[in-house]
Each structure stands twice: as C-alpha cells, then as structure tokens.
C-alpha positions as CSV (number, residue, x, y, z in Angstrom):
1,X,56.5,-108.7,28.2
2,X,57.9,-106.0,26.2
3,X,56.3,-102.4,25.0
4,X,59.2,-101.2,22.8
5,X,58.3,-103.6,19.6
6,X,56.3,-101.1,17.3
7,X,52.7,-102.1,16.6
8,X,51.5,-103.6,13.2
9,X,49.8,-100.1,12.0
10,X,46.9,-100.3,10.0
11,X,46.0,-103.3,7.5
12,X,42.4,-103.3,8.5
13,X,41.9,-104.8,11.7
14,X,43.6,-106.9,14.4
15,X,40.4,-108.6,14.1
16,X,41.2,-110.3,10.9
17,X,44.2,-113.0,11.2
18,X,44.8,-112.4,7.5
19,X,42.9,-110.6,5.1
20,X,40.6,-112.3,2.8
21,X,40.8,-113.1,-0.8
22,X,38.0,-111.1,-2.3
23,X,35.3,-112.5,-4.2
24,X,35.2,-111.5,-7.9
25,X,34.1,-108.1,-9.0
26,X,30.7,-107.4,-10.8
27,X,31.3,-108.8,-14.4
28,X,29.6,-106.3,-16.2
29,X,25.5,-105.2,-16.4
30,X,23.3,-107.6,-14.0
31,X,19.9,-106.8,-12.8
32,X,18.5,-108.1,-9.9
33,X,15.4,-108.0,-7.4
34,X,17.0,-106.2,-5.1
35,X,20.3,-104.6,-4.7
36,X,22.4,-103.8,-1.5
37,X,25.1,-101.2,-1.5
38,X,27.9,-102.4,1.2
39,X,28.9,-105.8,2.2
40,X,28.8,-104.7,6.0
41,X,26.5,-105.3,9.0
42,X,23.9,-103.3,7.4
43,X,23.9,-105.2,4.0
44,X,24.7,-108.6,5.3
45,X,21.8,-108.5,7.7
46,X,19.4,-106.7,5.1
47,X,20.1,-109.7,2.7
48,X,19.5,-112.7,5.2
49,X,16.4,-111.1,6.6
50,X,14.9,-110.5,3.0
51,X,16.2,-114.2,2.1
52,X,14.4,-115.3,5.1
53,X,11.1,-113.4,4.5
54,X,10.8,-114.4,0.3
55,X,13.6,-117.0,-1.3
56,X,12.5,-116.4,-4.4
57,X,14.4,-112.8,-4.5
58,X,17.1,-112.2,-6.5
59,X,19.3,-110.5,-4.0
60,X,22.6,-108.7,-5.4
61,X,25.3,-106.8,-3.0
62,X,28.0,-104.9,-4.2
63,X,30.7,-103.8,-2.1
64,X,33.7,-101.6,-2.5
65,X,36.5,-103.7,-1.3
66,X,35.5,-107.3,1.0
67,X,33.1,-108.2,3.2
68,X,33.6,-106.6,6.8
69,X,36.5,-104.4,5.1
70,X,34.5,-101.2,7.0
71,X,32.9,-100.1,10.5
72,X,31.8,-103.8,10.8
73,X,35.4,-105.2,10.6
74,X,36.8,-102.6,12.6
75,X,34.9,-101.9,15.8
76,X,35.1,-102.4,19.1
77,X,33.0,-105.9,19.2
78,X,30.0,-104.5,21.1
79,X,26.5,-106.2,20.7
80,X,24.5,-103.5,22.6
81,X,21.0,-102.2,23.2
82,X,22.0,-98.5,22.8
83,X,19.7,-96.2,20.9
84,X,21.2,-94.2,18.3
85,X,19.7,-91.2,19.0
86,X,18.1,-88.6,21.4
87,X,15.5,-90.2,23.5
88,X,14.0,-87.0,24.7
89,X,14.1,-85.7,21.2
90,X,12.5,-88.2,19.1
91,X,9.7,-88.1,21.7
92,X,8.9,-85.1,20.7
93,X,8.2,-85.4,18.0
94,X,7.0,-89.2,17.5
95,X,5.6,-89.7,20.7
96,X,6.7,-91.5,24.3
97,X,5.4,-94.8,23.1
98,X,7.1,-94.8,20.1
99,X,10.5,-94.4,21.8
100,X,10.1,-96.8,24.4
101,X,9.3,-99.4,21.9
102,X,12.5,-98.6,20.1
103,X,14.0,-99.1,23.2
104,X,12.8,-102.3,23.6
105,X,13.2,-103.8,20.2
106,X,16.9,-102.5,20.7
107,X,17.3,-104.9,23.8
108,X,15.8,-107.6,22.1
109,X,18.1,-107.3,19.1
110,X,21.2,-108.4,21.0
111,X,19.2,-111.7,21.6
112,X,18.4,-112.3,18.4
113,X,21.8,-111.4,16.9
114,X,23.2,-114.2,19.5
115,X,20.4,-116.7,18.2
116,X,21.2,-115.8,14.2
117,X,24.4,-116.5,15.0
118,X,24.2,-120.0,16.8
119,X,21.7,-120.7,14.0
120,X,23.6,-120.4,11.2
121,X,26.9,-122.0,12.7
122,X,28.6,-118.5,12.8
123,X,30.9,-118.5,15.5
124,X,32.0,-115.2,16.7
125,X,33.1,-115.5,20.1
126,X,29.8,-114.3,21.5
127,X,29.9,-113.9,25.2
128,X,26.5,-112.1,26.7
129,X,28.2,-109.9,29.7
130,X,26.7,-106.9,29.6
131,X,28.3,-103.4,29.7
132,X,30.3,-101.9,32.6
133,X,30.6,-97.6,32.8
134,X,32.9,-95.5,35.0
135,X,33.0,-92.7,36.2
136,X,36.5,-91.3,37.5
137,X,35.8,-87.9,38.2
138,X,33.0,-86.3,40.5
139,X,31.2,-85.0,36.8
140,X,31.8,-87.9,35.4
141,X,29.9,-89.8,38.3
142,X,27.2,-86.8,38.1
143,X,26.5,-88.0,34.4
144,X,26.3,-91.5,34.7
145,X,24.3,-91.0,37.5
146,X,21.6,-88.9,34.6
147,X,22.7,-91.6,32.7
148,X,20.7,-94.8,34.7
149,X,18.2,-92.0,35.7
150,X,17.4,-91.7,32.1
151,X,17.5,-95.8,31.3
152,X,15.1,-96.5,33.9
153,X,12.4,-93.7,32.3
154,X,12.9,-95.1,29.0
155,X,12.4,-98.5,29.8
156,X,15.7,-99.8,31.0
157,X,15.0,-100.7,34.3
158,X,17.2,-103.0,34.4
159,X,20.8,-100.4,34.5
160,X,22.2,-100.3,37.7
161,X,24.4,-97.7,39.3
162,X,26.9,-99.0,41.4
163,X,29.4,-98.3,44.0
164,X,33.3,-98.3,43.2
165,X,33.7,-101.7,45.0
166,X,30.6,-103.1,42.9
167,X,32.3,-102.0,39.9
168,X,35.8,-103.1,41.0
169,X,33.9,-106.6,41.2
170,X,33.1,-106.3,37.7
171,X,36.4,-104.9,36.3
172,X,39.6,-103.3,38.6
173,X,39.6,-99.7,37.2
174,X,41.9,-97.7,38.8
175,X,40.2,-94.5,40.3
176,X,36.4,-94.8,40.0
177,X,34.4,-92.8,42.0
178,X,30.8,-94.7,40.4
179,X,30.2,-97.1,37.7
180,X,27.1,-98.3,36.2
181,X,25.9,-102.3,34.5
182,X,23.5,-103.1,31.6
183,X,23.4,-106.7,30.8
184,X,21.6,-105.6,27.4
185,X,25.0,-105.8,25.7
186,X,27.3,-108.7,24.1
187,X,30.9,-108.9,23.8
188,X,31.8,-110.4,20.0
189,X,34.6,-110.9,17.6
190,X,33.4,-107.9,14.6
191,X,35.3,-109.8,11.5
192,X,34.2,-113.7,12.5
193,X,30.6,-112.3,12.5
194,X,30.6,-110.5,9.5
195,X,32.6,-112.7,7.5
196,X,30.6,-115.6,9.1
197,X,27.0,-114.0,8.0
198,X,28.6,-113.3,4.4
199,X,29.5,-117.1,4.0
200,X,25.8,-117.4,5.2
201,X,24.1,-115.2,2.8
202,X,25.9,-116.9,0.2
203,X,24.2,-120.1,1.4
204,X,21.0,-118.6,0.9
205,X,21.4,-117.6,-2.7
206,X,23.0,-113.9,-2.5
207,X,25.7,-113.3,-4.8
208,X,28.1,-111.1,-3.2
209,X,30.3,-109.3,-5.9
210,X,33.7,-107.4,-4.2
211,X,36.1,-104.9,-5.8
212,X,33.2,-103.7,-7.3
213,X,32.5,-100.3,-5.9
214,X,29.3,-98.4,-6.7
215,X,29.8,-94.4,-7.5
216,X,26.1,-93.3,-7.9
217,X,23.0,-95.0,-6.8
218,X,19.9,-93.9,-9.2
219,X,16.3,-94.9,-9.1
220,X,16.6,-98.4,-10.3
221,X,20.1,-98.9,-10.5
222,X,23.5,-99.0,-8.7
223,X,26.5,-97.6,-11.2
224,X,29.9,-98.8,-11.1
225,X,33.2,-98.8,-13.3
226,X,32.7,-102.9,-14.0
227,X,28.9,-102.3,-15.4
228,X,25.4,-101.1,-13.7
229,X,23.1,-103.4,-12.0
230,X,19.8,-102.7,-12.4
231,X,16.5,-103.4,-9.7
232,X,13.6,-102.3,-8.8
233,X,14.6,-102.0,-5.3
234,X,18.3,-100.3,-4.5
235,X,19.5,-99.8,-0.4
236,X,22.1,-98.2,0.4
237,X,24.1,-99.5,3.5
238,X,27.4,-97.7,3.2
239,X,27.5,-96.0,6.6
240,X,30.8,-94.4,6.8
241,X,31.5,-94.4,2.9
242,X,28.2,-92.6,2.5
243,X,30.3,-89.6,1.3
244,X,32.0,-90.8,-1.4
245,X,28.8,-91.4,-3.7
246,X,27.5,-88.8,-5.7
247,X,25.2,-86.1,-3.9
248,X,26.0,-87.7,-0.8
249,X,29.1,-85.4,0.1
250,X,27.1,-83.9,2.8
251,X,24.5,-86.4,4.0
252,X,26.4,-88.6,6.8
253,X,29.7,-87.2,8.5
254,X,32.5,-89.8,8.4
255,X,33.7,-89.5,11.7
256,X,37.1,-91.8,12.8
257,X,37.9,-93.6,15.9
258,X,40.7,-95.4,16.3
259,X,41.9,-98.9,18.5
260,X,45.2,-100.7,19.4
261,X,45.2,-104.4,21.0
262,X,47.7,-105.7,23.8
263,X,49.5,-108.7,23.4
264,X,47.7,-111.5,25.7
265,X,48.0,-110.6,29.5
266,X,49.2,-113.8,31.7
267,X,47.3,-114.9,33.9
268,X,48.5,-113.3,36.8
269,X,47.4,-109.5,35.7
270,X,43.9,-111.3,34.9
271,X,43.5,-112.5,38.7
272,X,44.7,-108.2,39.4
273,X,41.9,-107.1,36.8
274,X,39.6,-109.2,37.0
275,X,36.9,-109.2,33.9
276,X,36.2,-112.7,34.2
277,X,32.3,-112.2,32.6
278,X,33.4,-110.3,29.6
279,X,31.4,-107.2,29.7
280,X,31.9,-104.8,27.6
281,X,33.9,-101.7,28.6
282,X,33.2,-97.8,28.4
283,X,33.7,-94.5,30.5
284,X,31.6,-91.2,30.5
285,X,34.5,-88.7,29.7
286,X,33.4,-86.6,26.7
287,X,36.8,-87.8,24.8
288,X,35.1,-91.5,25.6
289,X,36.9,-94.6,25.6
290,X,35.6,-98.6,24.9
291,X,37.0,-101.8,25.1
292,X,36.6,-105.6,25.9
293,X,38.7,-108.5,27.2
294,X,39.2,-110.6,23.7
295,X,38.9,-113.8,22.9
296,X,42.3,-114.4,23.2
297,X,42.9,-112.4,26.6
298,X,43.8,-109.5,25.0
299,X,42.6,-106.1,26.0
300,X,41.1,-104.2,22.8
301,X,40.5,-100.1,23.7
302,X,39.1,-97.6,21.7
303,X,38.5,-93.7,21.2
304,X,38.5,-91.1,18.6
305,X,41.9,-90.3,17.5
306,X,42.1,-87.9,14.6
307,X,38.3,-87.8,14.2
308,X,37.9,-86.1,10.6
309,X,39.4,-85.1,7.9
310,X,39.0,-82.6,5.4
311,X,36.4,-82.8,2.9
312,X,34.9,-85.9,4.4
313,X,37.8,-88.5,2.8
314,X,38.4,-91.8,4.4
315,X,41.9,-93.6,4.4
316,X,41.3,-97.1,3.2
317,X,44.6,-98.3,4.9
318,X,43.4,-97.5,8.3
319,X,46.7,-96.3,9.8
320,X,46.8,-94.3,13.1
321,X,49.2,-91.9,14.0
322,X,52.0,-92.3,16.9
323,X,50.3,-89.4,18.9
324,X,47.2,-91.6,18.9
325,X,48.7,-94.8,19.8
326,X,49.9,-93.1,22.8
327,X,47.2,-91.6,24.1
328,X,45.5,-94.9,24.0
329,X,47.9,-96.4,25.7
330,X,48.2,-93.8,28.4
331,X,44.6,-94.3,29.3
332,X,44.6,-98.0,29.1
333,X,47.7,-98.0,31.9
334,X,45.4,-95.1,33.8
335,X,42.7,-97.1,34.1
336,X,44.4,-100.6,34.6
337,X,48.2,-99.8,35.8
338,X,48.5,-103.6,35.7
339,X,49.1,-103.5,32.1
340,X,51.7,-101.2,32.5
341,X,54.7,-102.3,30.0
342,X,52.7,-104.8,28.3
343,X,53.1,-104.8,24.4
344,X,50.4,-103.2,22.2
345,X,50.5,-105.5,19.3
346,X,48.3,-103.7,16.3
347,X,46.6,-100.3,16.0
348,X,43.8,-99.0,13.3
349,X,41.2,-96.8,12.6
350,X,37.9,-97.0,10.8
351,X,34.8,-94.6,10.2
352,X,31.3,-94.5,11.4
353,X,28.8,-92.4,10.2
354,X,27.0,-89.3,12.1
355,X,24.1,-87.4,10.6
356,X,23.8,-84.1,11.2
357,X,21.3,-84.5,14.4
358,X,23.0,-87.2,15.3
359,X,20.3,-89.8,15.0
360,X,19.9,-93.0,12.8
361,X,18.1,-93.6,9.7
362,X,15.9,-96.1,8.1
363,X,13.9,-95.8,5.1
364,X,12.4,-96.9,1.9
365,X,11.5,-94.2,-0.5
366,X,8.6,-96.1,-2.8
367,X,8.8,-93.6,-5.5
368,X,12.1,-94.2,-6.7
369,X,13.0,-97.6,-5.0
370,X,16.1,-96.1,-3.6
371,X,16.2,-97.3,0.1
372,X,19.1,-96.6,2.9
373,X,19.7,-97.2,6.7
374,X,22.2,-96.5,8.5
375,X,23.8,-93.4,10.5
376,X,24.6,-95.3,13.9
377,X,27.0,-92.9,15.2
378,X,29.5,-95.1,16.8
379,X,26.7,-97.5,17.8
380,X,26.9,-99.8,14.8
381,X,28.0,-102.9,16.5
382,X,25.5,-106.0,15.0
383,X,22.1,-105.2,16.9
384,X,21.7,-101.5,15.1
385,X,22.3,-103.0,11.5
386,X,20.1,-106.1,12.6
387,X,17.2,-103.8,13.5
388,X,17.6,-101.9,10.3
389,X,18.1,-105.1,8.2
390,X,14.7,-106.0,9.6
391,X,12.5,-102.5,9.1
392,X,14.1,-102.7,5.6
393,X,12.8,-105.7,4.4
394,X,9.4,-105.4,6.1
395,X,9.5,-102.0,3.8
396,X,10.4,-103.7,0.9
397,X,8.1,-106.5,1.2
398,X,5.5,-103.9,1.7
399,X,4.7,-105.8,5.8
400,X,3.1,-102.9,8.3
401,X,4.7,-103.9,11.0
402,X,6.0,-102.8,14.4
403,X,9.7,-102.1,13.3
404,X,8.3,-100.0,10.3
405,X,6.7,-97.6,12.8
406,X,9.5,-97.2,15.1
407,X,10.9,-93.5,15.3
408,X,14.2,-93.7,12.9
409,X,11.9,-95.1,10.2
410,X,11.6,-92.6,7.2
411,X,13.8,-89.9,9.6
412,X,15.3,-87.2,7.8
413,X,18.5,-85.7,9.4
414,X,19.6,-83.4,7.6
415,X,22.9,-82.4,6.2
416,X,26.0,-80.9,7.4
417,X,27.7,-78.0,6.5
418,X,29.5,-77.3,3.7
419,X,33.8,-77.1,3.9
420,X,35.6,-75.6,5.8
421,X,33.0,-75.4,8.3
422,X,32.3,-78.9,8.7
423,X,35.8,-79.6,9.3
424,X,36.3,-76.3,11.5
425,X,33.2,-77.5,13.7
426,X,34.0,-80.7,14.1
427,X,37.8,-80.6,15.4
428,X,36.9,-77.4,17.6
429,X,34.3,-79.6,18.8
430,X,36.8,-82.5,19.9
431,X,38.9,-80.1,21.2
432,X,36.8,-78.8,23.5
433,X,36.0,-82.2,24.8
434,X,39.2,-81.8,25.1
435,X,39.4,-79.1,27.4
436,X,36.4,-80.6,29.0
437,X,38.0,-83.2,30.4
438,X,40.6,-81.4,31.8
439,X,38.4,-79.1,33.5
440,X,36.6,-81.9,35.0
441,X,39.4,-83.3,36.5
442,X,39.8,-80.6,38.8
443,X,37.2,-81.5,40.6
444,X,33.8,-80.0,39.7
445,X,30.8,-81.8,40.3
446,X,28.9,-81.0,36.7
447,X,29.6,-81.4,33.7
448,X,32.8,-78.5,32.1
449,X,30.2,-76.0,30.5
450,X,32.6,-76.0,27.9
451,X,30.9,-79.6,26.7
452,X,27.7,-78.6,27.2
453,X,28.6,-75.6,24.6
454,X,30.1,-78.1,22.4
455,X,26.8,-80.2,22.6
456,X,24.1,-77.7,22.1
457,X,26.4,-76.3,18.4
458,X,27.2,-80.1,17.4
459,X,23.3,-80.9,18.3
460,X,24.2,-83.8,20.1
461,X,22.5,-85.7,22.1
C-alpha cells in the first residue's frame, strides 16, 4: 500500500464507476400531470410513490444534469432514522404526539426503503447495521450521553450507550472514552440506489428528461432554456440547487461537505478494525465526521470541508481542496491508526441543503400547484426523501393521512440573510466549531461554550 499516488479529485463521486450517459434533454414545450424538479432522492421517490398510488398520471422530471448527479450521488450511504430537525422545538409548537410519530415513521422508513429496493430488483449494497457514535473526549462523551437521553424520550428506546470496549466490539476506534448504537440505520451504495430507482421509475411510465435544467418554477409550469412544461401540479426537489432558481437565492443554504475513499484494506487491518456488521459510522465533535466500511472494503469518511461559498454558488465538478484531503485523512488515521499509509483513492464534495432553522420541509401549496420538500440538512440519505416522496403524493392526491400531518408538513423556515452576512455567519460559525473542538480536547467535561454560542446565532438544533 502506498499514500503518495494523488487522489482522483472530483468527477462526481467514487460512487459512480463511470459516469452515466445522460438521457435526452426536454425537446421543447410538454405538459404533464405532474412535474418534478430534480432527478435525486427526492424526485425519484416522489415519482414512484405517485406512480404507485394512480398510473394513470402523467409524471414528467426534469433535472439539471443526470440522475443522482447531486446530494443523492454523493453522500455518505446512510439509510437512517434521524429527524431533520429540533425535537424539542417542533413540539412546541405542533405538539409531543406529533413529534414522536415523526419519529417513528422516520424508523420505519429505513425498512421500507430496504423493501422498495428488493422489490424493484435495485441492488444497492444494502446492509441493515445500524449506526455506531463515539465520543473521544470527556464533552464529547457528556453529549452523546444527552444524546441517548434524548432518543429514549422521543421514542428511541431502542439507542444504547455503551462502554469503550462495547464500542471497540462494534468498530476499533482509537481513543473512545463512550460510544453509542441505533440499529435504525442502513449502510448503502448512494449512486446504485439512485440510478437503480431512476431505471425503475422509467419502468413505470415517467419520462425522465436530463440536461434540461429548470430556471424558474411558476404556478403551473417549470421554465427552461429547451421549452416550458406545463402541469397542474409542479414540486420542487432540488435540495442543494434550491438557490440557483429564481427567488430562491435565499430560501435553503447550500452548505458543502466533502469525502475521500481508501483503497481496499487487506484483510489483515479488517481483523485490527473490526466492522464486520457494517454499521454506519459517526462522532459527536461539532466539526463531525461519518463514514462506512464499503462494499468493496473500502473505508468512505466524511466532514465539512470548505462548507460555503459566497453568494450561495455550487461547483458542479465537485473538487476538494488539498487542505481538505488532509484533514480527512488525519482524522481517519486518528481514529483507526491501522490505516495509516493506506492510499486514499478519490475525493469530492457535494451540497445539502439547510433552511434557516435548520428543519426540513414538506408541502403542497393548493393555490398555485407549486409543491417542494426537501431541506434535510445533511440527513438526506434515502429514508428523509422517501418520507417526503410519500406526504407529497398523499398531498397531491388530495389523501388525509398520517404522513400529511406530521410536523415538517406545510413548515415554513424562513430565509437566511442576505450577502455578506450569510457567508460571514456561516464560516465564523465553522470556525468556531473549530475552536470548539480544540477546547474540548483539553479536557472539560461540557460542551466549549464557544459551540453553544455558535448554536444559539446559527439556531441550530
């Protein structure tokens, strides 16, 4: 094993071997029953589930550049039962009950994205290990601690703190003073879904136009350069490419996180590591990390990077600087010194979308037709976009239902600060996480008040 051969930088995604040919572009004015905005998770799912409830729609998705080219090609592979949003918040203002049966139809999702996908012959390396956290720092232990505290009130009973030997049985992390399990969470290959539920959706009688990206989205119809396509019913699933339609500047943040791939470990560092049941990987620092074991034995590992640029723009090519490779590296060989001097074979970036309360979104407005979802805040993975595929058509098809009265449903976030402000707050707020973790690693037992600054002026959760 060597680390000195430089990384393939950018081109997507180490999750797609090669990148697709892309469909044909819209060829000129259409109109359809319904029209979806983005060929990712969002779309794909909102598609099949509206398929699924009436085949007689005419459903139409236009998307920028291929199927999976976003978020949903680009992520970290988790299928999880996280809540996009602030639990204690939400409650407030929509009621306990309300909240813990988001909870639970977020639990449920993973299942049913894993059933969808054995279905429909999709096969994307679904493994069903759950999610291991660490703490390696006394705050970092005192948080995840809260953490399970807060899964078991909100109907999570099922999160377990554990010992550092309990973890180490999981996965060998160097250093952890507590760790913490939630089998509500499924490791997955991002592109093989996505592209899988595409070829699916196709099956079922969607037309899928690429190259074809839509500029403003009007009551009844979607505009682009190659003609207009014109429907009752228009939803917008563009998550972190929100910005980049007109009047939208301002609505969803793009924020960036970035990833690099090993080359495959031998077998011998596995039997050090361990990781033999595929969980899902994450940490409780405030700069956070996440990664899984591949398919292909590879370790995938993720954090933020360069998390936003100026005047919310997104770089298409998905390159990541040198400074980030390295740091990603540094704390994959701090957390698993066994993969010291193995090879990182790609890196990349993508963006997710944050509103400005940092809580997801699903609606339908029935005056205009103009519907949208989205918003996940780093917790798109395919059970978030699933859920919101699901209250969308139950909107559309006009179906009172339980998933229409959960608490993102018709949520209004917000919308962030003009420039330079937005870009101001959000890298002072990264570097303070920053600084945060540094503190922490002196020793303190609760969390750097420096992040809890940070949290109450980003309104996080």
């Amino acid at each position: 094993m060597s680390a000195t051969t430089a990384p393939v930088n950018g081109r997507v995604a180490h999750w797609f071997a090669e990148l697709p040919a892309p469909r044909p572009a819209l060829p000129g004015d259409r109109d359809a029953d319904v029209c979806v905005v983005g060929a990712g998770m969002t779309g794909l799912w909102t598609a099949y589930y509206l398929k699924k409830a009436d085949p007689s729609l005419r459903v139409m998705v236009l998307e920028a550049e291929f199927a999976g080219f976003g978020a949903s090609g680009r992520n970290g592979g988790w299928a999880s039962g996280l809540i996009p949003g602030a639990r204690d918040r939400l409650a407030r203002t929509c009621g306990r009950d309300a909240v813990l049966d988001w909870q639970q139809a977020m639990n449920e999702a993973v299942d049913e994205i894993i059933a969808v996908a054995a279905r429909e012959g999709i096969d994307a390396d679904i493994v069903k290990g759950g999610t291991l956290r660490v703490a390696r720092t006394p705050a970092q232990a005192t948080r995840l601690r809260h953490k399970i505290e807060q899964d078991h009130e909100w109907g999570v009973p099922e999160s377990a703190l554990l010992t550092p030997e309990e973890s180490a049985r999981h996965i060998a992390i160097d250093g952890v003073t507590a760790g913490a399990y939630t089998p509500h969470c499924a490791r997955l290959q991002p592109a093989a879904l996505v592209r899988g539920l595409a070829e699916t959706v196709e099956r079922l009688g969607v037309t899928i136009y690429e190259k074809s990206p839509v500029t403003a989205i009007e009551p009844g119809r979607a505009l682009t350069a190659h003609g207009t396509v014109s429907a009752p019913v228009v939803l917008r699933a563009t998550e972190g490419f929100t910005a980049s339609l007109k009047g939208l500047r301002r609505a969803w943040l793009p924020m960036n996180s970035s990833m690099i791939v090993t080359e495959p470990l031998p077998e011998e560092i596995w039997k050090e590591i361990g990781w033999e049941g595929r969980e899902t990987l994450g940490d409780t620092a405030h700069g956070h990390m996440y990664a899984q074991r591949t398919p292909d034995d590879r370790i995938a590992i993720g954090g933020r990077g360069v998390p936003y640029r100026f005047g919310s723009r997104t770089d298409d090519s998905g390159r990541v600087s040198d400074r980030t490779i390295g740091e990603l590296t540094q704390t994959l060989q701090r957390m698993l010194p066994q993969t010291t001097g193995v090879r990182v074979d790609h890196a990349w970036c993508g963006v997710l979308a944050v509103p400005r309360d940092w809580s997801a979104t699903v609606g339908l407005d029935r005056a205009t037709g103009v519907g949208w979802a989205g918003g996940y805040v780093g917790h798109g993975g395919a059970p978030r976009p699933g859920t919101a595929a699901r209250t969308l058509t139950d909107l559309v098809i006009k179906r009172d239902t339980r998933l229409t009265r959960l608490p993102w449903t018709g949520h209004r976030p917000g919308t962030w600060e003009p420039e330079p402000f937005r870009w101001l707050g959000v890298r002072g707020l990264y570097v303070a996480y920053r600084l945060a973790d540094r503190h922490e690693a002196g020793g303190r037992t609760r969390t750097s008040p420096i992040a809890t600054v940070a949290d109450l002026i980003a309104r996080r959760p």
